[in-house]
PDB file of N, H, CA, C and O in Angstrom:
ATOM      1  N   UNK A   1       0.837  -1.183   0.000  1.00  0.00           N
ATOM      2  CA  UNK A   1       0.000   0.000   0.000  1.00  0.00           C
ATOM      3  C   UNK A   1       0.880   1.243   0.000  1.00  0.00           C
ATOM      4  O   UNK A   1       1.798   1.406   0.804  1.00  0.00           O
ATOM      5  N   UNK A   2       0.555   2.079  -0.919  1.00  0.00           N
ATOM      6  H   UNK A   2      -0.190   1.947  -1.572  1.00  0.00           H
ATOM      7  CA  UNK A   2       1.285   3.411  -1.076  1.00  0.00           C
ATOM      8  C   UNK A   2       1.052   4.424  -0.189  1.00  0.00           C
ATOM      9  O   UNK A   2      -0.116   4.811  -0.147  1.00  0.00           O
ATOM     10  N   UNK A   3       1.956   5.042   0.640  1.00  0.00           N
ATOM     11  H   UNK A   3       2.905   4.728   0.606  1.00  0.00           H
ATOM     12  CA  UNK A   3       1.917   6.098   1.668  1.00  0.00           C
ATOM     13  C   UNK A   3       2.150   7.397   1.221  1.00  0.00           C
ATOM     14  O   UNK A   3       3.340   7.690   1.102  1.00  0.00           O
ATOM     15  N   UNK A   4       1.427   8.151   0.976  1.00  0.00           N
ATOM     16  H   UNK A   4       0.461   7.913   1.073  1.00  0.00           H
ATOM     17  CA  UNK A   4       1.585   9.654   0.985  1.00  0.00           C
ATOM     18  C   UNK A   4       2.177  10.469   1.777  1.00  0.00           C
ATOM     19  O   UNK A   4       1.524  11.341   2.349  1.00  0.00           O
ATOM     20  N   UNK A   5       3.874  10.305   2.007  1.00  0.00           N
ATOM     21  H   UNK A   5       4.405   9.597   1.542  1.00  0.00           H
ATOM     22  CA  UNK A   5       4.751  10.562   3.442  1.00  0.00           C
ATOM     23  C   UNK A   5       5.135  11.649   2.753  1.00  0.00           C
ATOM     24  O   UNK A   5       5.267  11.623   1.530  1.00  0.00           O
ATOM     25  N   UNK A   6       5.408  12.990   3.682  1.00  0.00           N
ATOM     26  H   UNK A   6       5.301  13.010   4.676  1.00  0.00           H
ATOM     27  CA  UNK A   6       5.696  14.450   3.242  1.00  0.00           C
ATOM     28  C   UNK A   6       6.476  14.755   4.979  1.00  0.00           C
ATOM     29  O   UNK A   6       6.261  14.316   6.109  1.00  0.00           O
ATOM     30  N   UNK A   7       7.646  15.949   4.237  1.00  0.00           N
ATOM     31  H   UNK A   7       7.821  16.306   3.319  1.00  0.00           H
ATOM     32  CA  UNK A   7       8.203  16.705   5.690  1.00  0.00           C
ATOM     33  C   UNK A   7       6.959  17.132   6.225  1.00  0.00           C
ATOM     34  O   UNK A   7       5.919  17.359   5.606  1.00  0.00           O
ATOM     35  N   UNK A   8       7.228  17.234   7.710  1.00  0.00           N
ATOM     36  H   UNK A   8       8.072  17.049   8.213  1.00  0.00           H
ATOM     37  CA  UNK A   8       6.508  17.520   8.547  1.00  0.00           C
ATOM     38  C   UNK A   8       5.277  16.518   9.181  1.00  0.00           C
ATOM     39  O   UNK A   8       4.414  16.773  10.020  1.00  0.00           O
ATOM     40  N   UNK A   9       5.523  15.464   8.537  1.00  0.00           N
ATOM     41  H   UNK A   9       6.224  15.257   7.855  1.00  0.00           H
ATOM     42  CA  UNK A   9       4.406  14.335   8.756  1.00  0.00           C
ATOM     43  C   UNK A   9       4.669  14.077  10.352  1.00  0.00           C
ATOM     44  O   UNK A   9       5.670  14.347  11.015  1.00  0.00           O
ATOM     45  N   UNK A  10       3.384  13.438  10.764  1.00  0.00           N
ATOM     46  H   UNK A  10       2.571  13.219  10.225  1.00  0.00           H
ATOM     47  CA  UNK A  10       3.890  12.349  12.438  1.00  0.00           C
ATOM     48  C   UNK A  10       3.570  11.146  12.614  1.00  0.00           C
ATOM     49  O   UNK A  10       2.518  10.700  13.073  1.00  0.00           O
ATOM     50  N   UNK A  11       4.971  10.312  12.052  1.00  0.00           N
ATOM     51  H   UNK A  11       5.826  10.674  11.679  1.00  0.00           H
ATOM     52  CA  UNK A  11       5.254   8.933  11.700  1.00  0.00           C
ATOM     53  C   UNK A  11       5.064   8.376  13.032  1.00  0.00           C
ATOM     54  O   UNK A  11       5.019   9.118  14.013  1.00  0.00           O
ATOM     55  N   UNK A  12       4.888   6.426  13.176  1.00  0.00           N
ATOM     56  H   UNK A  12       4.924   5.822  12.379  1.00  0.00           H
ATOM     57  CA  UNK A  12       5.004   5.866  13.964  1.00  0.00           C
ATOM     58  C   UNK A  12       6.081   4.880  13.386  1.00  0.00           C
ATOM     59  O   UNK A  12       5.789   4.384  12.298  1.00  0.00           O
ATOM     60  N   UNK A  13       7.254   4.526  13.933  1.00  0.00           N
ATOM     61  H   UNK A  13       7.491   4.929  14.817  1.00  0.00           H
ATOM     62  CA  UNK A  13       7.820   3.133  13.310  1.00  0.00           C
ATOM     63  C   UNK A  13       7.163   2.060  13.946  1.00  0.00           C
ATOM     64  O   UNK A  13       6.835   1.888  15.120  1.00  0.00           O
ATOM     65  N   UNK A  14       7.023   1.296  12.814  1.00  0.00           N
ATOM     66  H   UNK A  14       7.290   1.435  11.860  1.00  0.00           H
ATOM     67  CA  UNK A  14       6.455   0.431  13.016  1.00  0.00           C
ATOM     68  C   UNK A  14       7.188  -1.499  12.646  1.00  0.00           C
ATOM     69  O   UNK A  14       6.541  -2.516  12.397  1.00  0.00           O
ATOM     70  N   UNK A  15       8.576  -1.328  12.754  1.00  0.00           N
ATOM     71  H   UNK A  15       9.102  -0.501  12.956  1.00  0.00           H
ATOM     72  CA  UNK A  15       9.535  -2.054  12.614  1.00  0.00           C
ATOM     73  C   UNK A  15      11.103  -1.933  12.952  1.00  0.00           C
ATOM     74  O   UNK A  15      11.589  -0.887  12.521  1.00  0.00           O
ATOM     75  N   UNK A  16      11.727  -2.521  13.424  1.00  0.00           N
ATOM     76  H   UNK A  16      11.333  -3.370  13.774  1.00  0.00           H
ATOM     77  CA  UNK A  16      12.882  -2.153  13.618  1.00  0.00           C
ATOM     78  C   UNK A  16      13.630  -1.862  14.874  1.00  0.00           C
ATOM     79  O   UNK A  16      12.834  -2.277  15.717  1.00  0.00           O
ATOM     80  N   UNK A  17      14.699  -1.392  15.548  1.00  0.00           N
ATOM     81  H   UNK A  17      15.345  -1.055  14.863  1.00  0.00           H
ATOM     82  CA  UNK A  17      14.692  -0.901  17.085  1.00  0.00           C
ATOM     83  C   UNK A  17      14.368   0.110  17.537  1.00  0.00           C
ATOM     84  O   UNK A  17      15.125   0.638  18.352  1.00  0.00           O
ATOM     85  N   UNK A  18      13.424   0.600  17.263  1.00  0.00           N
ATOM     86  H   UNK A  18      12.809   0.172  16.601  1.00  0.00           H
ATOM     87  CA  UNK A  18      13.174   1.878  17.074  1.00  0.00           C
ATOM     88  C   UNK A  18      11.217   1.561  17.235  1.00  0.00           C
ATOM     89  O   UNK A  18      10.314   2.396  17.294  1.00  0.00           O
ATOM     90  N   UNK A  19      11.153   0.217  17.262  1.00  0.00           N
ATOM     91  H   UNK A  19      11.886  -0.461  17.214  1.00  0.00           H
ATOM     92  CA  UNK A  19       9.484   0.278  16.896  1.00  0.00           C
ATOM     93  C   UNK A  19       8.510   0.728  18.135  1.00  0.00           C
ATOM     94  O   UNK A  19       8.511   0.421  19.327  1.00  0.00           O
ATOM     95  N   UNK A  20       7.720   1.544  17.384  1.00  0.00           N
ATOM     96  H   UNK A  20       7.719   1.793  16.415  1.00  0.00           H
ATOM     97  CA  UNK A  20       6.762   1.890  18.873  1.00  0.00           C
ATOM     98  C   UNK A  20       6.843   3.473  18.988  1.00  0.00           C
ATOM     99  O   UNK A  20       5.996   4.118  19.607  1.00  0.00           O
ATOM    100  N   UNK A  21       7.904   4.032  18.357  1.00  0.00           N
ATOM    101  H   UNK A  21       8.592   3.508  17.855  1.00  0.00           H
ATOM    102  CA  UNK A  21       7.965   5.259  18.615  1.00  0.00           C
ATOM    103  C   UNK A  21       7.523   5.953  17.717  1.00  0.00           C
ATOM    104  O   UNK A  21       7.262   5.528  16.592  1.00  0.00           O
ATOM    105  N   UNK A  22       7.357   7.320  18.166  1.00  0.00           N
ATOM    106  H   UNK A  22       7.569   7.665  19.080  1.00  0.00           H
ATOM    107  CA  UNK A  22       6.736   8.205  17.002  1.00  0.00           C
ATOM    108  C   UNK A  22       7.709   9.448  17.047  1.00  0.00           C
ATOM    109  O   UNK A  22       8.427   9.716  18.011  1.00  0.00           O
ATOM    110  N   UNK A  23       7.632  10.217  15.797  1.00  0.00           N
ATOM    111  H   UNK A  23       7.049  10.000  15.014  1.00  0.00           H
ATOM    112  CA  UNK A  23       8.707  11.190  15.253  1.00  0.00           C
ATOM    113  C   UNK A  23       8.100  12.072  14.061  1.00  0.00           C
ATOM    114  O   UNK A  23       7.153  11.888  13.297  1.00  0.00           O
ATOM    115  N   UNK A  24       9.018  13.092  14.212  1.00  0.00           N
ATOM    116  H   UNK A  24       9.787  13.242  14.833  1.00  0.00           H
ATOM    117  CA  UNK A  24       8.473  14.202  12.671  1.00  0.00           C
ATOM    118  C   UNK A  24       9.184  13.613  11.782  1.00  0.00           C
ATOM    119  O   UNK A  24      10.198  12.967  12.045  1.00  0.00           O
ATOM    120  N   UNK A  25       8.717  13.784  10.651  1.00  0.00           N
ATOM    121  H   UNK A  25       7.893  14.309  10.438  1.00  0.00           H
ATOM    122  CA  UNK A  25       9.631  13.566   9.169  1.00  0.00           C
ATOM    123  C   UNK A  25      10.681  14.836   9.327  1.00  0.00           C
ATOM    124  O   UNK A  25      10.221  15.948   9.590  1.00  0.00           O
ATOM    125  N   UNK A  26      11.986  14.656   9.175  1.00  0.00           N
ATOM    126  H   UNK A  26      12.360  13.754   8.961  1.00  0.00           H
ATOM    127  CA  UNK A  26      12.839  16.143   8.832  1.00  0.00           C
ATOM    128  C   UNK A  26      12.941  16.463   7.337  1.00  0.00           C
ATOM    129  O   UNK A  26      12.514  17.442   6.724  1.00  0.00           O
ATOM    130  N   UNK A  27      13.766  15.147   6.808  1.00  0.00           N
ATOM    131  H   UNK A  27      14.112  14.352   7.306  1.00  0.00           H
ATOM    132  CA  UNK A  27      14.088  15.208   5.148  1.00  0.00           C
ATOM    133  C   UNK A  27      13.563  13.726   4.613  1.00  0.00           C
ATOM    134  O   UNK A  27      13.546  12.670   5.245  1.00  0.00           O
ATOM    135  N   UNK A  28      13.182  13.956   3.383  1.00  0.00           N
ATOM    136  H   UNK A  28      13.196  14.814   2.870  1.00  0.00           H
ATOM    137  CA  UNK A  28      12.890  12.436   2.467  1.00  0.00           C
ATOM    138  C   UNK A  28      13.847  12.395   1.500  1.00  0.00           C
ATOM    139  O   UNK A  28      14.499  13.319   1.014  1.00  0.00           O
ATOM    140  N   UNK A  29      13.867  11.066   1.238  1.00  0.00           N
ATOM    141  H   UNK A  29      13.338  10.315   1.633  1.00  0.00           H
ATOM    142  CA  UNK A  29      14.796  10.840   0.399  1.00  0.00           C
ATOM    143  C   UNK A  29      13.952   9.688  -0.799  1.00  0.00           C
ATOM    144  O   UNK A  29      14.201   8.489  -0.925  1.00  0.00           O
ATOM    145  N   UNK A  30      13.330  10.177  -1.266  1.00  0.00           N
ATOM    146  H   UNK A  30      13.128  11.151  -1.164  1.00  0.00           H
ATOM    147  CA  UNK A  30      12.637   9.561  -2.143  1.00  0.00           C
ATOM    148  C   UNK A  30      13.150   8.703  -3.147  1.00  0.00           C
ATOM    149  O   UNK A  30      12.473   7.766  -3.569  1.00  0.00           O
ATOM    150  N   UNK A  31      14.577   9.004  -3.670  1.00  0.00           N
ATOM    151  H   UNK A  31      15.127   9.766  -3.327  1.00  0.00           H
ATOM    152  CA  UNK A  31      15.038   7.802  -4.947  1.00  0.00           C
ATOM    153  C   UNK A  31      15.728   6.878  -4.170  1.00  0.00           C
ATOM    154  O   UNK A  31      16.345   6.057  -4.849  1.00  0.00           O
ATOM    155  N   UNK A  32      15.832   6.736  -2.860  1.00  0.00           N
ATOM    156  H   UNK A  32      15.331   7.403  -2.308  1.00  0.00           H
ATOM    157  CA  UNK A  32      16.274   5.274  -2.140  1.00  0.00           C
ATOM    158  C   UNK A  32      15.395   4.814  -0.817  1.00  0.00           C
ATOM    159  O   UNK A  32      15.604   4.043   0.120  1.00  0.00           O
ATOM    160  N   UNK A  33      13.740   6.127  -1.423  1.00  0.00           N
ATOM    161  H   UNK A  33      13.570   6.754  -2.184  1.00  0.00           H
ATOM    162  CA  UNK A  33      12.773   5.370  -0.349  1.00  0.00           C
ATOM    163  C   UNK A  33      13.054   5.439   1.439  1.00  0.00           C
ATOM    164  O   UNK A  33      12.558   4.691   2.283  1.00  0.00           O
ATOM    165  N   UNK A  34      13.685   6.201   1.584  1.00  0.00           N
ATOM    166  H   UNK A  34      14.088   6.808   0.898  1.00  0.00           H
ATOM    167  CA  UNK A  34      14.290   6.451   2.928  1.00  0.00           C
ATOM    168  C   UNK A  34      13.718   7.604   3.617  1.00  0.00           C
ATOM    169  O   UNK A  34      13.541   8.664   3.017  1.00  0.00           O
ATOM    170  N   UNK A  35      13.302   7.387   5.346  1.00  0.00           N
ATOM    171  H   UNK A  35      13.447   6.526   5.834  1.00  0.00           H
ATOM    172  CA  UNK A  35      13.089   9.513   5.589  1.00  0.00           C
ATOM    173  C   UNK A  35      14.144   9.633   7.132  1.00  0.00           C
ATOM    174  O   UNK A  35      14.521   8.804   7.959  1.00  0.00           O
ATOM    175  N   UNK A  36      14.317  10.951   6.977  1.00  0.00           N
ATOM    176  H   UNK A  36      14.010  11.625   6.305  1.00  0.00           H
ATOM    177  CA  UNK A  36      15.205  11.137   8.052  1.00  0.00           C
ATOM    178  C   UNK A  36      13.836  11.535   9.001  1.00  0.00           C
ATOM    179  O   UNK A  36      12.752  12.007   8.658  1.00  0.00           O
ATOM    180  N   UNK A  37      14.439  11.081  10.541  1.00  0.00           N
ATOM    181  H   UNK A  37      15.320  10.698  10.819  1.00  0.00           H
ATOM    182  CA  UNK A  37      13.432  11.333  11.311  1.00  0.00           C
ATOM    183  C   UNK A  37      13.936  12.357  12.235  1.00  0.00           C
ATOM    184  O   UNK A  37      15.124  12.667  12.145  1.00  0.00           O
ATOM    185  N   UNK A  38      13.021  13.047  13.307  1.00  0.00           N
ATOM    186  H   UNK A  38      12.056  12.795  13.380  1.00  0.00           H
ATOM    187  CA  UNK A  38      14.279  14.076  13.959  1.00  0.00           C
ATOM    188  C   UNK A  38      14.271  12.938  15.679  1.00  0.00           C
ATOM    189  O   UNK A  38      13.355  12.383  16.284  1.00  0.00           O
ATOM    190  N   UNK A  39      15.680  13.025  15.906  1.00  0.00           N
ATOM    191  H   UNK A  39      16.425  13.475  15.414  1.00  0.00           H
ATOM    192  CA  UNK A  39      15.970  12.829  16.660  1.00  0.00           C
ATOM    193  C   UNK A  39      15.834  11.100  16.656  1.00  0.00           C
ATOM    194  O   UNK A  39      15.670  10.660  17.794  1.00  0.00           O
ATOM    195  N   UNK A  40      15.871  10.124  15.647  1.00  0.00           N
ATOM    196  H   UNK A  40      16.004  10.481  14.722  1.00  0.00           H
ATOM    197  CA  UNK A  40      16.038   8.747  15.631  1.00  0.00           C
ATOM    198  C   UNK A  40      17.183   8.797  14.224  1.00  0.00           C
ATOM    199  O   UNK A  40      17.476   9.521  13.273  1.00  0.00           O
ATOM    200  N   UNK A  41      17.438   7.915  14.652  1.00  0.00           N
ATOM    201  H   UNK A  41      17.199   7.327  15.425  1.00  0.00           H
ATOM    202  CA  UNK A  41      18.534   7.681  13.080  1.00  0.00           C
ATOM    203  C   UNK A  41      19.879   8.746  12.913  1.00  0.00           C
ATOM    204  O   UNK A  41      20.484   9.121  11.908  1.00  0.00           O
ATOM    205  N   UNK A  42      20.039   9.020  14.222  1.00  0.00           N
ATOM    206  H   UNK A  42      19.548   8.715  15.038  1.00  0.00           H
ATOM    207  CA  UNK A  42      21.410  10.068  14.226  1.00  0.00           C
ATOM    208  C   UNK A  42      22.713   9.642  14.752  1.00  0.00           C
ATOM    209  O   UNK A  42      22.936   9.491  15.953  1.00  0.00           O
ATOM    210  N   UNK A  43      23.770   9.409  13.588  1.00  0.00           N
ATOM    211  H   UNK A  43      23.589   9.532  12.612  1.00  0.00           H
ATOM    212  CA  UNK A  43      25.291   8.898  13.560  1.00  0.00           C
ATOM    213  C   UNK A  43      25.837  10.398  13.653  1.00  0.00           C
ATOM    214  O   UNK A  43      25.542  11.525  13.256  1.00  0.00           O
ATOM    215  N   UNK A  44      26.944   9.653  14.518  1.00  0.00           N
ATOM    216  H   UNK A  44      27.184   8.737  14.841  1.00  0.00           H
ATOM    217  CA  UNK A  44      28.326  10.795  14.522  1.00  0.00           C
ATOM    218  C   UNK A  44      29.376   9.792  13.657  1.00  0.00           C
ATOM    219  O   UNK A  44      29.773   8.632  13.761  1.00  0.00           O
ATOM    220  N   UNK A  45      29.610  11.047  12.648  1.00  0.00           N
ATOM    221  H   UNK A  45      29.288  11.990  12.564  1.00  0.00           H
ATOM    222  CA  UNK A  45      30.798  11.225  11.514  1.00  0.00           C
ATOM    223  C   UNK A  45      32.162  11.598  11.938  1.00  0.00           C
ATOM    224  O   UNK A  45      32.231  12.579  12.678  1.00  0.00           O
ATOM    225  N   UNK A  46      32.950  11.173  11.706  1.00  0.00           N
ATOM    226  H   UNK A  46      32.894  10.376  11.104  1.00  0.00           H
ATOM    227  CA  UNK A  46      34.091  11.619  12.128  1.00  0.00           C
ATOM    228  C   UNK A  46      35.058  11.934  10.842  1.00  0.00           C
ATOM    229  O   UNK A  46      35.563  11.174  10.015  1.00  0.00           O
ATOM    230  N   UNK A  47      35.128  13.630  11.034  1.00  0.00           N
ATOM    231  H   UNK A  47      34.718  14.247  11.706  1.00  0.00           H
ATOM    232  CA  UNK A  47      35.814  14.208  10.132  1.00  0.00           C
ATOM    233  C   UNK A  47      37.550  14.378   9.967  1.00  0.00           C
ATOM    234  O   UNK A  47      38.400  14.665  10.810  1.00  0.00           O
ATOM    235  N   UNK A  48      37.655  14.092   8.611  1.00  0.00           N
ATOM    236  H   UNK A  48      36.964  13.859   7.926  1.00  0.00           H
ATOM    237  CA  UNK A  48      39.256  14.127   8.102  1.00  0.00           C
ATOM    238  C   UNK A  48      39.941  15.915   8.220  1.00  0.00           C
ATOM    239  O   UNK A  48      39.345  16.916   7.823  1.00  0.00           O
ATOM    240  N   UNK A  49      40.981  15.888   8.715  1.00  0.00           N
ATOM    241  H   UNK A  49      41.465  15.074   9.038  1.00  0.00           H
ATOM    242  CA  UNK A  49      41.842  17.285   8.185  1.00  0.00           C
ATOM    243  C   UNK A  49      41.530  17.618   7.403  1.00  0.00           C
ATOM    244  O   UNK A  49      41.444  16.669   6.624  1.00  0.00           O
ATOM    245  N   UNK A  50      41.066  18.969   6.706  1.00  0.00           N
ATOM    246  H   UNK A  50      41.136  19.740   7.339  1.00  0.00           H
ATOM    247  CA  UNK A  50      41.637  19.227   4.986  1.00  0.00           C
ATOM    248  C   UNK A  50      41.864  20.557   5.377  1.00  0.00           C
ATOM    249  O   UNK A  50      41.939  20.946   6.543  1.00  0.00           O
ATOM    250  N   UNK A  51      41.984  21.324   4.240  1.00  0.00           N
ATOM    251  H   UNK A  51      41.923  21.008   3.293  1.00  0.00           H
ATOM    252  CA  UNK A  51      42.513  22.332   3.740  1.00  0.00           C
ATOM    253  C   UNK A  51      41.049  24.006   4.534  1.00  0.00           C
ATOM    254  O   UNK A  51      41.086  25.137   5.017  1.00  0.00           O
ATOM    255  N   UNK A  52      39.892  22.742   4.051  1.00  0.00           N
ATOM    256  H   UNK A  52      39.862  21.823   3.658  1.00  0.00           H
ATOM    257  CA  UNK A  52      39.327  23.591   4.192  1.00  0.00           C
ATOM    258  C   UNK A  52      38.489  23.568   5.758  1.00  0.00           C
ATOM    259  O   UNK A  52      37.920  24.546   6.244  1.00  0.00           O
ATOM    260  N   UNK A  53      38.581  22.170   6.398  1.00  0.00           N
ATOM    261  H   UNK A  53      39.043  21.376   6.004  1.00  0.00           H
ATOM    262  CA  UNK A  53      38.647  21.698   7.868  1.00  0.00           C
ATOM    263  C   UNK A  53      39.771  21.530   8.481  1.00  0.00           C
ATOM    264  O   UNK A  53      40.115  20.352   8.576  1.00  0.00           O
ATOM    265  N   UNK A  54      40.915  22.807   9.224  1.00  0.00           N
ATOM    266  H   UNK A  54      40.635  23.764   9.147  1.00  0.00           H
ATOM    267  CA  UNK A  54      42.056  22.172   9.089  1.00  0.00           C
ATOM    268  C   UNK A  54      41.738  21.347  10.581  1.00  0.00           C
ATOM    269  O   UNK A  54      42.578  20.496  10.871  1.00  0.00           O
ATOM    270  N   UNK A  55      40.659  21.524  11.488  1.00  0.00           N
ATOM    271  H   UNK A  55      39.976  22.215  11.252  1.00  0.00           H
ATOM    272  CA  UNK A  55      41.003  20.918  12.994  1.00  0.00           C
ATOM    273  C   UNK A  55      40.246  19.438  12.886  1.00  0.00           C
ATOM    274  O   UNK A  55      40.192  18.683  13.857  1.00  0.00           O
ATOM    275  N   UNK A  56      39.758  19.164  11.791  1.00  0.00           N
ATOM    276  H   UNK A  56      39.802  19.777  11.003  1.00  0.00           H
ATOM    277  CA  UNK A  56      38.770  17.948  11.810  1.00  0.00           C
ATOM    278  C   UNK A  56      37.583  17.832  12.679  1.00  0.00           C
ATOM    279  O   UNK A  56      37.101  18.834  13.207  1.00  0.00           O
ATOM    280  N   UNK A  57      37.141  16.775  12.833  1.00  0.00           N
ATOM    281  H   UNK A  57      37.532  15.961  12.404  1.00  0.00           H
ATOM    282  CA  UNK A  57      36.048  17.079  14.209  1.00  0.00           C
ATOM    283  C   UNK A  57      35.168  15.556  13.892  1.00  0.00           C
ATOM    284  O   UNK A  57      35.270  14.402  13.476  1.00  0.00           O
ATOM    285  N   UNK A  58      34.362  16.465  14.384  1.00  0.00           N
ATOM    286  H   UNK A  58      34.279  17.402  14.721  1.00  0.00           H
ATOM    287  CA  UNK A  58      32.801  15.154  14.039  1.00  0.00           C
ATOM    288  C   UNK A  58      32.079  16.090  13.678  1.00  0.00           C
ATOM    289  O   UNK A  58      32.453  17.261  13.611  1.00  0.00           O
ATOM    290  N   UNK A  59      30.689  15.574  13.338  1.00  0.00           N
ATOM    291  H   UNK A  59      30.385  14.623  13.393  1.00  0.00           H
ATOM    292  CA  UNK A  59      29.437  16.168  12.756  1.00  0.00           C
ATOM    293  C   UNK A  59      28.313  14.330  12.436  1.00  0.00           C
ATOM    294  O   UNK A  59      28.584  13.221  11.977  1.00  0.00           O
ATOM    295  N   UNK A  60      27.056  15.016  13.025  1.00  0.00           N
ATOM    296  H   UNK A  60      26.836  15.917  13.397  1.00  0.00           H
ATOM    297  CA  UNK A  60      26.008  14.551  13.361  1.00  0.00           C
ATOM    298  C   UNK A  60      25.700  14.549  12.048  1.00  0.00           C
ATOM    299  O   UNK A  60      25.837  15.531  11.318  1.00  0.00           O
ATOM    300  N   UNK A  61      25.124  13.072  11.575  1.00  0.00           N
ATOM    301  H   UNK A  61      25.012  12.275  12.168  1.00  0.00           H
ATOM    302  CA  UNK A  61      24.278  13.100  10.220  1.00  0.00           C
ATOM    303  C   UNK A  61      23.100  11.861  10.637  1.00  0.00           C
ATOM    304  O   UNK A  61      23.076  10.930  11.442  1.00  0.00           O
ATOM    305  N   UNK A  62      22.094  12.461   9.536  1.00  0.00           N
ATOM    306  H   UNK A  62      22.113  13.218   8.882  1.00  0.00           H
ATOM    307  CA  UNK A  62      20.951  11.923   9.790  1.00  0.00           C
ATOM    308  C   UNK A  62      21.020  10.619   8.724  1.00  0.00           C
ATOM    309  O   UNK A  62      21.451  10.715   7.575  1.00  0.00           O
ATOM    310  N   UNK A  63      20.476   9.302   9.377  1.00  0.00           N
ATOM    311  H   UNK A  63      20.126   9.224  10.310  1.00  0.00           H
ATOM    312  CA  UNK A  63      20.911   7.853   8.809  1.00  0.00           C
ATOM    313  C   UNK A  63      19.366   7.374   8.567  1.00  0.00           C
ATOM    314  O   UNK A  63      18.661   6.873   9.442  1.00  0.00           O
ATOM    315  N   UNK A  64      18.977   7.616   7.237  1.00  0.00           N
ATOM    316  H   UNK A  64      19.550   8.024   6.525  1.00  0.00           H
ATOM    317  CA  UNK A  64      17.602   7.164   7.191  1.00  0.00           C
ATOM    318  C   UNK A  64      16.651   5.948   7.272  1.00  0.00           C
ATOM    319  O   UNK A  64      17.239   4.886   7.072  1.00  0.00           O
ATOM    320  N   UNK A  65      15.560   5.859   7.474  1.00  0.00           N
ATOM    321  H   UNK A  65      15.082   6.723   7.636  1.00  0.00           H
ATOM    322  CA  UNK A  65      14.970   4.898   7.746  1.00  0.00           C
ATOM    323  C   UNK A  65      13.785   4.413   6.371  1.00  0.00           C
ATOM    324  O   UNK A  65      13.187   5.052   5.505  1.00  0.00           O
ATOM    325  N   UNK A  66      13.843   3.387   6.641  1.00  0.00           N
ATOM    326  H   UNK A  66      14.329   2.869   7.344  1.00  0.00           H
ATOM    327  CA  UNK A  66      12.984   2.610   5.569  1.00  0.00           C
ATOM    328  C   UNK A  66      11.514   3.675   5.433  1.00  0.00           C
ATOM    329  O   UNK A  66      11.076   4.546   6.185  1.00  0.00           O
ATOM    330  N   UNK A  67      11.064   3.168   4.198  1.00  0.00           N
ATOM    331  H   UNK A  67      11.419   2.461   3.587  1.00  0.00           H
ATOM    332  CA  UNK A  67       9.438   3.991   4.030  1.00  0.00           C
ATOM    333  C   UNK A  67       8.711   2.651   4.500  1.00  0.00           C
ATOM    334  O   UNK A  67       7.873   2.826   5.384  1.00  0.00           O
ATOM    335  N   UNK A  68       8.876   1.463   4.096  1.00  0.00           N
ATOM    336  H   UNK A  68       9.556   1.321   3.377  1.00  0.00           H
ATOM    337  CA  UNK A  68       7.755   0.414   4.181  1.00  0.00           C
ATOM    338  C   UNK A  68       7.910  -0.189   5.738  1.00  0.00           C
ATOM    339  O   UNK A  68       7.385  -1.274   5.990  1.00  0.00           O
ATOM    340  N   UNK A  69       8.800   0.695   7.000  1.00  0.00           N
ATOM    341  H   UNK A  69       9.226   1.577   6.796  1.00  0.00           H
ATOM    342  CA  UNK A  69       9.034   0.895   8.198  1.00  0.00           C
ATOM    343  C   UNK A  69       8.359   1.598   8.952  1.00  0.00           C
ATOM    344  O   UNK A  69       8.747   1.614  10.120  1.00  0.00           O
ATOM    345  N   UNK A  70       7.310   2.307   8.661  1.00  0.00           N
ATOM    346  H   UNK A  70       6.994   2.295   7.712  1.00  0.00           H
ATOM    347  CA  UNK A  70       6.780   3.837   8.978  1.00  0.00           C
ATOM    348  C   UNK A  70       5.311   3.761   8.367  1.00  0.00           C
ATOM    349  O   UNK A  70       4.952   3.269   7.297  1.00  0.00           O
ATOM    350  N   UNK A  71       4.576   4.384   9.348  1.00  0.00           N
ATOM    351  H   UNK A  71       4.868   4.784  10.217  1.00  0.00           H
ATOM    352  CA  UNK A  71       3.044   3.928   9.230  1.00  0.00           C
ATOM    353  C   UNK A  71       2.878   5.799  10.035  1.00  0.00           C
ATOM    354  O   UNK A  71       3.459   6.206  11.041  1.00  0.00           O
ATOM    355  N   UNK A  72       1.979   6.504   9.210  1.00  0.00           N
ATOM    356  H   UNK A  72       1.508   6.172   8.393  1.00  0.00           H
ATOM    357  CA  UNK A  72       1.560   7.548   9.392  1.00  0.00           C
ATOM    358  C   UNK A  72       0.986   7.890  10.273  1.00  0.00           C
ATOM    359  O   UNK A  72       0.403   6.884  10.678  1.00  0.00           O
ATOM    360  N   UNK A  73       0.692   8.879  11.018  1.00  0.00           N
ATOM    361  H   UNK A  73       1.166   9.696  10.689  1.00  0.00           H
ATOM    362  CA  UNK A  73      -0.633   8.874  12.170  1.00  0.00           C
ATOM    363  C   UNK A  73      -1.313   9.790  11.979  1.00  0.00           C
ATOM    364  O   UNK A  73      -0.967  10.792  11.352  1.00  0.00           O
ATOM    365  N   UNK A  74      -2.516   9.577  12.545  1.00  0.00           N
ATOM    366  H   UNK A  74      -2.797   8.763  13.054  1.00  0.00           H
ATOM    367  CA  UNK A  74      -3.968  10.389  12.608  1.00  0.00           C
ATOM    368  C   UNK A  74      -3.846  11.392  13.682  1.00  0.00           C
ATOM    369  O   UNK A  74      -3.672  11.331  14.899  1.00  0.00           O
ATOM    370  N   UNK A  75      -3.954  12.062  13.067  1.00  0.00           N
ATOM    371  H   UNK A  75      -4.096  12.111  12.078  1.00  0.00           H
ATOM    372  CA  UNK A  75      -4.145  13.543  13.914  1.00  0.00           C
ATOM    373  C   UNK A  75      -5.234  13.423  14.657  1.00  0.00           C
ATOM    374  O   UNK A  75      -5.599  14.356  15.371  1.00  0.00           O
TER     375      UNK A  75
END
């Protein structure tokens, strides 16, 4: 069944370690079917030296979650 999922939606997962909870949509990622949720699905990156980072660091990125994972809710 096809879901009509848009930013700002209020998802429930409904699979996964994560199941049971509910969350906003932040970003979709539609050509690999994926949505970022806020505050589930968040990796720390760990950044290389460069030129244009010379101190490196980390930075938080959002690790998306399945669409056929996620069941919409009723307002």
């Amino acid at each position: 069944m096809a879901q009509n999922l848009k930013v700002n939606d209020q998802v429930k997962i409904i699979a996964g370690d994560h199941k049971g909870e509910t969350a906003k949509i932040v970003k979709m990622d539609r050509k690999n079917h994926k949505a970022m949720l806020e505050g589930i699905g968040v990796r720390e990156r760990h950044l290389r030296k460069t030129q244009f980072n010379p101190t490196g660091g980390k930075k938080n990125v959002h690790v998306g979650i399945d669409l056929s994972n996620l069941k919409k809710e009723d307002k």
